[in-house]
C-alpha positions as CSV (number, residue, x, y, z in Angstrom):
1,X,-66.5,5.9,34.2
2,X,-63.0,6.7,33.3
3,X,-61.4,6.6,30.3
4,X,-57.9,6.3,29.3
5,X,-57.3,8.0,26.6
6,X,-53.8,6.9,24.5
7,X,-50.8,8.6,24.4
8,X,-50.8,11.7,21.7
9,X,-48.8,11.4,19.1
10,X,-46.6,14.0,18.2
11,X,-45.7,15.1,14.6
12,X,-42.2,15.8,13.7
13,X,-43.2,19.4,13.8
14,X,-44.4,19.7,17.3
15,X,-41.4,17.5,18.7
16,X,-39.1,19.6,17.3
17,X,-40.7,23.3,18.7
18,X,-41.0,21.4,22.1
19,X,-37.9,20.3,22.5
20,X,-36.2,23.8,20.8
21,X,-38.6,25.2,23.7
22,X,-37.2,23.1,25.7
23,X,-33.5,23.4,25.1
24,X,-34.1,27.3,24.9
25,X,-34.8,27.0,28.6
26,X,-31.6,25.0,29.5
27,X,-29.3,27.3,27.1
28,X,-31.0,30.4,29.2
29,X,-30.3,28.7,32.6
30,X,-26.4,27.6,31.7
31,X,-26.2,31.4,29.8
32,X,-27.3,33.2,33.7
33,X,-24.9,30.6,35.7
34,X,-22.3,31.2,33.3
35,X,-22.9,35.3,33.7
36,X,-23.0,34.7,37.8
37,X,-19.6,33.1,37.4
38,X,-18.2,35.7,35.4
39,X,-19.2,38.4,38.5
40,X,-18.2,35.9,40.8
41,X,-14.6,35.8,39.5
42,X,-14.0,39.2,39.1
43,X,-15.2,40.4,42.1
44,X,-13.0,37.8,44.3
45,X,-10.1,38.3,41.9
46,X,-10.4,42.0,42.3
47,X,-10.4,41.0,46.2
48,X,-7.3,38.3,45.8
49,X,-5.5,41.3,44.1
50,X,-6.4,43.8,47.1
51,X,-5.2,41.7,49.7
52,X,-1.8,40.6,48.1
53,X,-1.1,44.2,47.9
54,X,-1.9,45.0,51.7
55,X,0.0,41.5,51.8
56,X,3.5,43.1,50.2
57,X,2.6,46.1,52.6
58,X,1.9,43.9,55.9
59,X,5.3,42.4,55.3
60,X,7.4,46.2,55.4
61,X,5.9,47.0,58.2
62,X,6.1,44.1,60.2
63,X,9.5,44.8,59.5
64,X,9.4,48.0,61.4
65,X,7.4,46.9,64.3
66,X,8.5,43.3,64.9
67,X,12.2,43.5,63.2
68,X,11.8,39.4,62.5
69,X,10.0,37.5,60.0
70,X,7.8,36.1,62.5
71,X,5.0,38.8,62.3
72,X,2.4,39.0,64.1
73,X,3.9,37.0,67.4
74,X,6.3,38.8,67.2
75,X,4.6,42.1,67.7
76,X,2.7,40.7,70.4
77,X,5.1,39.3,72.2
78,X,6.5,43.0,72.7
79,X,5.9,44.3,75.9
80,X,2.6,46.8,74.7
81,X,1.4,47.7,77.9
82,X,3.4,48.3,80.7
83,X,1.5,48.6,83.8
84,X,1.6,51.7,85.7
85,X,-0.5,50.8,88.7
86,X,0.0,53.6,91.6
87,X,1.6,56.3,89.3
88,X,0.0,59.5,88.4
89,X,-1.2,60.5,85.2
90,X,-0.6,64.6,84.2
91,X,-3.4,66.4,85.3
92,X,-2.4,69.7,83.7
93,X,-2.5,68.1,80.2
94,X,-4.4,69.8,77.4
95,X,-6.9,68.0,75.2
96,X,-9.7,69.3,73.3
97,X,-12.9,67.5,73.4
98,X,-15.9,66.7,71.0
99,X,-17.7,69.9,71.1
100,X,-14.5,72.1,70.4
101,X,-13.0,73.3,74.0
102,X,-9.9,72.8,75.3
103,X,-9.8,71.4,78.9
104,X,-7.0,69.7,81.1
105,X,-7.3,66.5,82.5
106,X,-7.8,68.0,85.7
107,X,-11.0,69.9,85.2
108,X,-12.6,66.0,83.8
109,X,-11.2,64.0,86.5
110,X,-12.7,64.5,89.6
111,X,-14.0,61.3,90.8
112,X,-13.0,57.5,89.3
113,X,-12.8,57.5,85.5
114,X,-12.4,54.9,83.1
115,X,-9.8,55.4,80.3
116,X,-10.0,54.1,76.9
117,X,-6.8,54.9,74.2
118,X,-7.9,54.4,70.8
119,X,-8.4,56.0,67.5
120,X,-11.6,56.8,65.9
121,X,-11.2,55.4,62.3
122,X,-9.6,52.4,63.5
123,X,-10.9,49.5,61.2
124,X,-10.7,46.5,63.8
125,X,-10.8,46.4,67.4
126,X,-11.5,50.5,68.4
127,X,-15.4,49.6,67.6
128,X,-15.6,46.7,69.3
129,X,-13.7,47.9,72.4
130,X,-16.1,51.2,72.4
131,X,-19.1,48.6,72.3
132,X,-17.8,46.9,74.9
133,X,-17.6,50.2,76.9
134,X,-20.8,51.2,76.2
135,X,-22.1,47.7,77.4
136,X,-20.3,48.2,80.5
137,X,-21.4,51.5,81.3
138,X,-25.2,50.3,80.8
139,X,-24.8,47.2,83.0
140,X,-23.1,48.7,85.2
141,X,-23.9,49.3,89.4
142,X,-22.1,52.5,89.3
143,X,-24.2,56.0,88.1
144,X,-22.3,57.0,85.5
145,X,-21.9,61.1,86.3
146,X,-22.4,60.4,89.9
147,X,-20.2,57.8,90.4
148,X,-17.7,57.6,87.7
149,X,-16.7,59.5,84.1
150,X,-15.5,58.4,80.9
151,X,-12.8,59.6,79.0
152,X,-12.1,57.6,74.9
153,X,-8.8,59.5,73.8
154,X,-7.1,59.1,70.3
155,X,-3.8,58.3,70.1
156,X,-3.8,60.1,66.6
157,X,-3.0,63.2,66.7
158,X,-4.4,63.7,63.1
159,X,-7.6,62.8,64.1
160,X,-10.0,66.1,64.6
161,X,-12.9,67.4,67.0
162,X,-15.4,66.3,63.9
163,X,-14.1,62.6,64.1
164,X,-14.8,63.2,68.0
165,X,-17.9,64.3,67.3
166,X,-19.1,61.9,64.9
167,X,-17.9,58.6,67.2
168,X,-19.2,59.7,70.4
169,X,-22.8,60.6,69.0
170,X,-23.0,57.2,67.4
171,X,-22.1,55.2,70.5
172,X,-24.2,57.1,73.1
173,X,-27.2,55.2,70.8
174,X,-26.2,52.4,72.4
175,X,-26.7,53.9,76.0
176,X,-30.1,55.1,78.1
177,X,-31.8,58.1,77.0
178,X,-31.1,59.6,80.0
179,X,-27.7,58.7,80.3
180,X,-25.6,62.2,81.3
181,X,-23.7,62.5,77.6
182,X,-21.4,65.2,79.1
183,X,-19.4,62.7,81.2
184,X,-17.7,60.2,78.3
185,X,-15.5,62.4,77.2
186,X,-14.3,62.1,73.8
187,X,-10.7,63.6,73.2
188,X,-8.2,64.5,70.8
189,X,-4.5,66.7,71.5
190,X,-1.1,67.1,70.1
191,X,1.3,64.6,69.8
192,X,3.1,65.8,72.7
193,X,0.3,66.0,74.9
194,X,-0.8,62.3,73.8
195,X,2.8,61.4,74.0
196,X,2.5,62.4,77.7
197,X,-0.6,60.4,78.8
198,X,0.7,57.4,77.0
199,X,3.9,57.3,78.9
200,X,2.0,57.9,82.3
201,X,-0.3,54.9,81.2
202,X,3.0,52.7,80.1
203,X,0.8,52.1,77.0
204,X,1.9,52.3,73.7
205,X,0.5,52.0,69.6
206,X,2.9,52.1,66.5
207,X,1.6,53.7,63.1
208,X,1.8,51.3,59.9
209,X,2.8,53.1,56.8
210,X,-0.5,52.9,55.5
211,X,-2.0,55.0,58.6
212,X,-3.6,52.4,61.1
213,X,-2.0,51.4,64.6
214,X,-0.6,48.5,66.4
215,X,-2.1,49.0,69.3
216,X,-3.6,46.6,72.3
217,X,-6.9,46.7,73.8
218,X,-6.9,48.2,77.4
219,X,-9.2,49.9,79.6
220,X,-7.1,52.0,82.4
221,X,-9.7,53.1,85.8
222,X,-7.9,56.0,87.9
223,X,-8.8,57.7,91.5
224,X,-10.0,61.0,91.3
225,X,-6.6,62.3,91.8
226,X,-5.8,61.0,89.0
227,X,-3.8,57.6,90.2
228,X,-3.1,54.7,88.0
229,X,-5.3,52.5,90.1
230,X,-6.0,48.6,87.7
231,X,-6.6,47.8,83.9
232,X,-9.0,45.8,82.2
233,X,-8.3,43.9,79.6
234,X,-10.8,41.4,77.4
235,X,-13.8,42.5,76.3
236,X,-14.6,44.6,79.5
237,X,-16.9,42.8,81.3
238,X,-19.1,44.4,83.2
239,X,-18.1,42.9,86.8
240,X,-14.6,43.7,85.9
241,X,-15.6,47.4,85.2
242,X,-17.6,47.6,88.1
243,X,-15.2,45.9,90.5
244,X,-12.2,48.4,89.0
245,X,-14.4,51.4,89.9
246,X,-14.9,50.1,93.6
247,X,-11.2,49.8,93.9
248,X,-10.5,53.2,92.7
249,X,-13.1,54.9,94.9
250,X,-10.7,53.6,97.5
251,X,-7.8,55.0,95.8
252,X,-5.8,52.1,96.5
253,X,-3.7,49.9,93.2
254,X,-5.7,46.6,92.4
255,X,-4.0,43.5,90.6
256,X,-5.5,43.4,86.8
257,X,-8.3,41.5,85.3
258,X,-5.4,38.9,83.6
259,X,-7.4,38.4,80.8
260,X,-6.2,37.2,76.8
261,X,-4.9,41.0,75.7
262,X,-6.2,41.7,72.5
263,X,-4.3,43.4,69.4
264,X,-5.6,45.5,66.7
265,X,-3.1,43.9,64.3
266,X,-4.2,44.7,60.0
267,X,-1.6,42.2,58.7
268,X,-3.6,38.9,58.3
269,X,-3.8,39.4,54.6
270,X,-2.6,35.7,54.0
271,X,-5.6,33.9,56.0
272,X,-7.9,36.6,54.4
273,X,-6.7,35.0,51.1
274,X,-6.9,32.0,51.3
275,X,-10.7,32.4,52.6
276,X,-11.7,34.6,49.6
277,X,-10.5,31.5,47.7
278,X,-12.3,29.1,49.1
279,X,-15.1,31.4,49.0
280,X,-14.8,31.2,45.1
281,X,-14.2,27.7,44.7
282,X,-17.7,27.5,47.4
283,X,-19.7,29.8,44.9
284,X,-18.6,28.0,41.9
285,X,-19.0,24.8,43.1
286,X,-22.3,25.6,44.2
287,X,-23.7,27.7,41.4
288,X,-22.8,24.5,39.3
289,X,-24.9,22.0,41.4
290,X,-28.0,24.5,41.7
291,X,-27.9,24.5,37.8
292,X,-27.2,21.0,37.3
293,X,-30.4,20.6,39.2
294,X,-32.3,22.9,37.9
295,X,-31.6,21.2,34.1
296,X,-32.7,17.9,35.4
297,X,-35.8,19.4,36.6
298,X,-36.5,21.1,33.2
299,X,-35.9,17.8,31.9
300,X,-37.7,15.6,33.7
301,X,-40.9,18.4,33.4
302,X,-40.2,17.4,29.5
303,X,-41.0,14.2,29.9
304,X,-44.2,14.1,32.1
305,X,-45.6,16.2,29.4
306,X,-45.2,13.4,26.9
307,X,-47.1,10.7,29.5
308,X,-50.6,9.3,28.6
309,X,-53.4,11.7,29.2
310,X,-56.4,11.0,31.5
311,X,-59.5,12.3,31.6
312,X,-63.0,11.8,33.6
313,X,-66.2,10.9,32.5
């Protein structure tokens, strides 16, 4: 049989310590949202602050590069690579490469090689165009060593053999054990020497005042005499690679890959702002519902505690 047993009655007392209790809870939760803002708003203000400085920055050099208050289509719209299909790159130029030793072009380029100008402590597209390499080289139909070489040069001529170093051992991870690590080259010279490939290449990168490049993404494959033969553009697909390297075993200039060129371009401070603020109005907004639920679930935990009682018999 079951009984129902009536409600308890509570005495002042007890009401009082329960709903203290209670409201100790509540005051916690609203004290911990309230401390999460606090972080929340510094950190993103700290942010807002960062990027309207790099903003004031953006906007001198843009005057260098563009000369126009139109920016960044501006900078594009310059003429960044000028195609040098059927020219001849200096073979006699010096570079040193990753593991210290000075070598000409000559003594790398023996059979079709793939080209890659960037810098190593480039913070946007360098990574991603070395990735896309990498991917290239791994999909690829070609033997890499047999077939065709590699050769990433910086454009900086600050850069040294260490910063070599470092970037090529963390992007042969991304290729086959046995992949023949000797043949991607990874170069750095003198500005005169990097001056000179550049111009054979008709590609050219602009320093910013705060030390990164304008600079497009291009990959340049050349015969083994060292002639301009087709660039890639894009994000190197592997097809595209493999088809350039066919064309320059033939030693014969090839129409580009037309592809979308893309710019490593640090000047988007304004967009970047006005995400990190609605990033902060997201986080408020939403560290306000989660603890306007969580008080209604406190308080409605209050009350069930206070329902009739029931027991079996």
């Amino acid at each position: 049989m079951i009984k129902i047993q009536p409600a308890k009655t509570m005495t002042g007392y007890e009401t009082m310590v329960h709903n203290q209790g209670r409201d100790g809870k509540i005051r916690l939760v609203v004290y911990g949202i309230c401390c999460l803002l606090l972080v929340l708003d510094l950190t993103v203000t700290s942010s807002l602050s960062a990027h309207d400085d790099h903003a004031r920055i953006s906007e001198n050099r843009t005057e260098e590069v563009a000369h126009g208050p139109d920016d960044q289509n501006k900078v594009v719209d310059q003429d960044w690579v000028n195609e040098k299909t059927g020219d001849y790159i200096p073979l006699d130029t010096e570079f040193t490469d990753s593991a210290g030793q000075s070598v000409q072009l000559r003594a790398l380029i023996d059979k079709p090689t793939l080209i890659l100008p960037i810098y190593f402590y480039c913070p946007n597209s360098c990574s991603l165009n070395l990735s896309y390499l990498a991917n290239a080289i791994r999909n690829s139909t070609f033997k890499p060593g047999l077939d065709f070489k590699v050769i990433a040069f910086s454009f900086n001529a600050e850069e040294k053999v260490e910063d070599a170093g470092n970037t090529k051992a963390n992007y042969l991870k991304m290729l086959p054990e046995n992949f023949p690590a000797d043949d991607w080259k990874f170069l750095v010279g003198s500005q005169e020497n990097i001056k000179a490939l550049m111009t054979s290449l008709g590609y050219r990168a602009k320093r910013m005042p705060d030390g990164t490049f304008v600079h497009p993404s291009a990959l340049i494959a050349v015969s083994a005499k060292g002639r301009v033969i087709k660039y890639i553009y894009g994000s190197f697909l592997s097809g595209d690679v493999d088809m350039a390297l066919l064309e320059a075993q033939k030693g014969t200039p090839a129409l580009s890959v037309k592809r979308l060129v893309g710019f490593c371009f640090n000047s988007d401070s304004k967009n970047s702002t006005i995400i990190l603020q609605k990033l902060k109005i997201g986080l408020v907004l939403g560290s306000l519902v989660l603890g306007g639920l969580f008080v209604v679930f406190l308080r409605r935990s209050g009350k069930k505690k206070e329902l009739p009682g029931k027991e079996e018999s």
